[in-house]
C-alpha positions as CSV (number, residue, x, y, z in Angstrom):
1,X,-85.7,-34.2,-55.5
2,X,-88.8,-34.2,-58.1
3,X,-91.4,-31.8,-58.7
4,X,-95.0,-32.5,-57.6
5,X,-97.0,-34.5,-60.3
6,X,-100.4,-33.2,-60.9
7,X,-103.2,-34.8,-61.9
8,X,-105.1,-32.2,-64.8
9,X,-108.6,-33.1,-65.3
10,X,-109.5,-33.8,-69.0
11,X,-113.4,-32.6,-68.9
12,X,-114.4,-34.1,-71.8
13,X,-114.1,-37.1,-69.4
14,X,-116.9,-36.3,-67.3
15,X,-119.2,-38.6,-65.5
16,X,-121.9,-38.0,-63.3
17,X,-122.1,-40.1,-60.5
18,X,-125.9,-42.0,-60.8
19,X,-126.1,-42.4,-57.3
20,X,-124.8,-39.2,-56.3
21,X,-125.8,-36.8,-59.0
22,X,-124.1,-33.4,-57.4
23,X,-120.7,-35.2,-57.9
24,X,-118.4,-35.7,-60.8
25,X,-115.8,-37.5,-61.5
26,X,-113.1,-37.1,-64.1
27,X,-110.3,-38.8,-65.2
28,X,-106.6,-37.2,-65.6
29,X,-103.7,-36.6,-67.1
30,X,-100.2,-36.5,-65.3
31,X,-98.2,-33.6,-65.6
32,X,-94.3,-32.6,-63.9
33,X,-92.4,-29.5,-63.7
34,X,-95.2,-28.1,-66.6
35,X,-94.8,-30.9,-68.8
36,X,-96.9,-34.5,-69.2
37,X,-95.8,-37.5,-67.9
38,X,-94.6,-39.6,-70.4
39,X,-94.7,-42.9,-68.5
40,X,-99.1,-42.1,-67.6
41,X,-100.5,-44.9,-68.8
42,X,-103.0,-42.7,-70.2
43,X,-100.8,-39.9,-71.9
44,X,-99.3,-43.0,-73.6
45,X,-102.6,-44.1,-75.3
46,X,-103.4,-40.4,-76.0
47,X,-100.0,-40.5,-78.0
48,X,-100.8,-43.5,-79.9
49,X,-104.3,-42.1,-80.6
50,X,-102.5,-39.1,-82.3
51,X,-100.3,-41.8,-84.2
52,X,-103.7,-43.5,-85.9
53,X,-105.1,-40.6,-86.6
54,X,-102.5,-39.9,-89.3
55,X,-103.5,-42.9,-90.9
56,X,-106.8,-42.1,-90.4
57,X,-107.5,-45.4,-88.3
58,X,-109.2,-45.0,-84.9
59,X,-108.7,-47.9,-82.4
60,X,-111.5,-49.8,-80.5
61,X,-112.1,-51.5,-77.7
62,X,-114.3,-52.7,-74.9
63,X,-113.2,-55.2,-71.6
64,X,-114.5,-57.9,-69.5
65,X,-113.6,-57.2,-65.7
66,X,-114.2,-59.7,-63.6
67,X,-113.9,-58.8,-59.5
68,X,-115.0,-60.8,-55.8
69,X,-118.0,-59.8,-53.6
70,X,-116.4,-60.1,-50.2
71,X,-116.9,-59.4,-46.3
72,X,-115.8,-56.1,-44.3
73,X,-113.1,-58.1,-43.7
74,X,-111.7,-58.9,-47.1
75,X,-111.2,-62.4,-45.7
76,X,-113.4,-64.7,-47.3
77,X,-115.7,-63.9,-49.8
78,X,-119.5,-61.9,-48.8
79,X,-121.9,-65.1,-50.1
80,X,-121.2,-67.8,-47.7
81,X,-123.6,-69.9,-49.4
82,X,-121.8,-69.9,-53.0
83,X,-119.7,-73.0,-51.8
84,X,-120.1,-75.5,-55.6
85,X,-117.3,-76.5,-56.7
86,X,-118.1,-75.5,-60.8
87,X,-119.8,-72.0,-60.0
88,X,-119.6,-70.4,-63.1
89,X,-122.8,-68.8,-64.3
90,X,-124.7,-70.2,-61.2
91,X,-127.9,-68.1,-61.5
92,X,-129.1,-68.5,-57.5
93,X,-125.6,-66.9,-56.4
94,X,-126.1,-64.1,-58.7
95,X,-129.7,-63.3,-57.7
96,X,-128.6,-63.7,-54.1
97,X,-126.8,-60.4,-55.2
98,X,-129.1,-59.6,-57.4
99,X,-129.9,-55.7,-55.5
100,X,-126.0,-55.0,-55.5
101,X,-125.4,-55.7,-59.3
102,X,-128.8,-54.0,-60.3
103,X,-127.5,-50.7,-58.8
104,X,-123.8,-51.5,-60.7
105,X,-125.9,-52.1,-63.9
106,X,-128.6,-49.5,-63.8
107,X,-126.0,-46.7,-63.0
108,X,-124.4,-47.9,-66.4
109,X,-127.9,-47.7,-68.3
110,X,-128.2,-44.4,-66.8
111,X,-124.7,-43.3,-68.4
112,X,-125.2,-44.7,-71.6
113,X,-122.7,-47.5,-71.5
114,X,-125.1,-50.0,-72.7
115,X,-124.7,-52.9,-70.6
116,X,-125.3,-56.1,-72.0
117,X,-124.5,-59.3,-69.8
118,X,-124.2,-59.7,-66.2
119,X,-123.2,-63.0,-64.7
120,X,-121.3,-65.3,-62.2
121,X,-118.0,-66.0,-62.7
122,X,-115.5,-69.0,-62.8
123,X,-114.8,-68.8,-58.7
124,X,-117.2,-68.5,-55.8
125,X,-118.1,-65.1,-54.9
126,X,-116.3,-63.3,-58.4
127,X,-118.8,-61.5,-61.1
128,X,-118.4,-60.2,-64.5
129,X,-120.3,-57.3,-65.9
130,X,-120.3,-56.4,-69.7
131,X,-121.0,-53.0,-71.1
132,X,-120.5,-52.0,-75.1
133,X,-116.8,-51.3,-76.8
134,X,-116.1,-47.8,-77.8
135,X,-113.4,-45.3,-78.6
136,X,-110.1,-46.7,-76.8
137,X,-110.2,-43.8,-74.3
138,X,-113.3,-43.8,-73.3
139,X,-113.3,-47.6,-72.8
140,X,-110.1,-46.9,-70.9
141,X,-111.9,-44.0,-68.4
142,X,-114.7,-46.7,-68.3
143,X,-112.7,-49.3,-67.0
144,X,-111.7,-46.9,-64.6
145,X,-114.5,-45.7,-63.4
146,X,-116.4,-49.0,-63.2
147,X,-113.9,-50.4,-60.4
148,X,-114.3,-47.3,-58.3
149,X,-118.4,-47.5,-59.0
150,X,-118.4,-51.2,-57.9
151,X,-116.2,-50.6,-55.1
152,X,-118.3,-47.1,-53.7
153,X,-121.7,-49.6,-54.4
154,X,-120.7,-52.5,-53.2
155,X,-119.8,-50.6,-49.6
156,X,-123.1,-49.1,-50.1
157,X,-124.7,-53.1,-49.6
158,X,-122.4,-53.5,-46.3
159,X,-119.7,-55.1,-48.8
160,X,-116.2,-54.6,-50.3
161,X,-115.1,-55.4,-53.6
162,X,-111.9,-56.4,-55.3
163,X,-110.5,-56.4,-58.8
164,X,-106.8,-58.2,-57.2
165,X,-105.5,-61.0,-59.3
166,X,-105.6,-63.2,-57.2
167,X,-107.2,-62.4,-54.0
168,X,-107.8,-66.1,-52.9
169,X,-105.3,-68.9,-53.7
170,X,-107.6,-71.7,-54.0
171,X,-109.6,-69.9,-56.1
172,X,-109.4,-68.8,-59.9
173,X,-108.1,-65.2,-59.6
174,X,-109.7,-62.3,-61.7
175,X,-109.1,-61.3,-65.2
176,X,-109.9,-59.0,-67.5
177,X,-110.8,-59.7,-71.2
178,X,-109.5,-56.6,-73.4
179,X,-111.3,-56.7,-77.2
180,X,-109.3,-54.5,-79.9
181,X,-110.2,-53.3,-83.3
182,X,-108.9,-51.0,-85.8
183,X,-111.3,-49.0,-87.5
184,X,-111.0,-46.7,-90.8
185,X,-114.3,-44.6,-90.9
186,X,-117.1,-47.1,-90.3
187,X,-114.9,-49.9,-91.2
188,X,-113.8,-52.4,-88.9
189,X,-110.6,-53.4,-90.4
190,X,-109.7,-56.4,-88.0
191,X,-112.6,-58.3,-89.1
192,X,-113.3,-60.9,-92.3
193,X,-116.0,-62.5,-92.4
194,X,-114.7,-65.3,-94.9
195,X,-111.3,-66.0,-92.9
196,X,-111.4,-69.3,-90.6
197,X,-111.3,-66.8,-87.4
198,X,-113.1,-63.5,-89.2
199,X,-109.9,-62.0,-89.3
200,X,-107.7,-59.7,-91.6
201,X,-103.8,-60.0,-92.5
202,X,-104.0,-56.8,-90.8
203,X,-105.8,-58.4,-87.5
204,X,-103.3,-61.5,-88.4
205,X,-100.3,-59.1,-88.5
């Protein structure tokens, strides 16, 4: 008995996809019967956006996404030879990759994310790739983005990827770290450097 929902394009969202430059993608926002969507997960942050900037605080943030490299299949995981039982950071499983996240992480130079770590992860076959915090949004479209740029790349290599909780259950499912601040002007009012955890009463609170 509803209205269709549309999906509005925000175009100061743009991206250009690296590895197919006559195509862009955008992210959007939900509308019904000519209104937004008050349950989008993104019209929500937009709202609380509009709330900060009345105090004239803008919020931060930047996340850790961790995903599996696995077979056409999506039955077992793509590296058949990643098989220690302590994997985490295991350099010779992430060069045996190596091509697959060098695409991910020059396509994210190229954008001007600003990449900073790549490396293996706590379970066999899962990665983690690091780019730098910004504006909540566009960290938010980021995050986005990333999962359907490692997905499209990873098919690319004759692979699928997944972001799924838990796609294996003897295995240490995938997360993803979310870093906050709260900034007024160039002030990041989260941090203190002489508190026992460099934080504020506001960070505390």
């Amino acid at each position: 008995a509803d209205a269709d929902m549309f999906a509005i394009p925000d175009p100061d969202s743009l991206i250009q996809l690296p590895w197919k430059r006559e195509v862009g993608w955008l992210a959007s926002d939900l509308w019904m019967n000519n209104k937004l969507v008050d349950a989008s997960p993104r019209v929500m942050l937009k709202k609380q956006i509009a709330i900060l900037s009345k105090k004239n605080l803008t919020m931060k943030s930047g996340v850790e996404c961790e995903y599996f490299l696995i077979n056409k299949e999506g039955t077992e995981i793509a590296d058949k030879k990643d098989v220690q039982s302590k994997p985490c950071y295991d350099q010779s499983a992430l060069m045996r990759q190596y091509d697959l996240i060098k695409e991910i992480c020059d396509s994210m130079i190229q954008m001007g994310w600003n990449p900073y770590q790549n490396d293996h992860e706590d379970a066999n076959g899962q990665f983690e790739m690091n780019w730098n915090y910004s504006n909540c949004l566009q960290t938010a479209d980021r995050h986005v983005f990333f999962k359907f740029m490692v997905k499209t790349i990873a098919e690319k290599h004759g692979l699928r990827a997944t972001f799924m909780p838990k796609p294996f259950k003897n295995l240490t499912g995938n997360g993803c770290h979310a870093h906050v601040s709260l900034w007024k002007e160039s002030t990041n009012i989260f941090l203190d450097k002489g508190d026992r955890f460099g934080l504020t009463k506001t960070a505390y609170n």
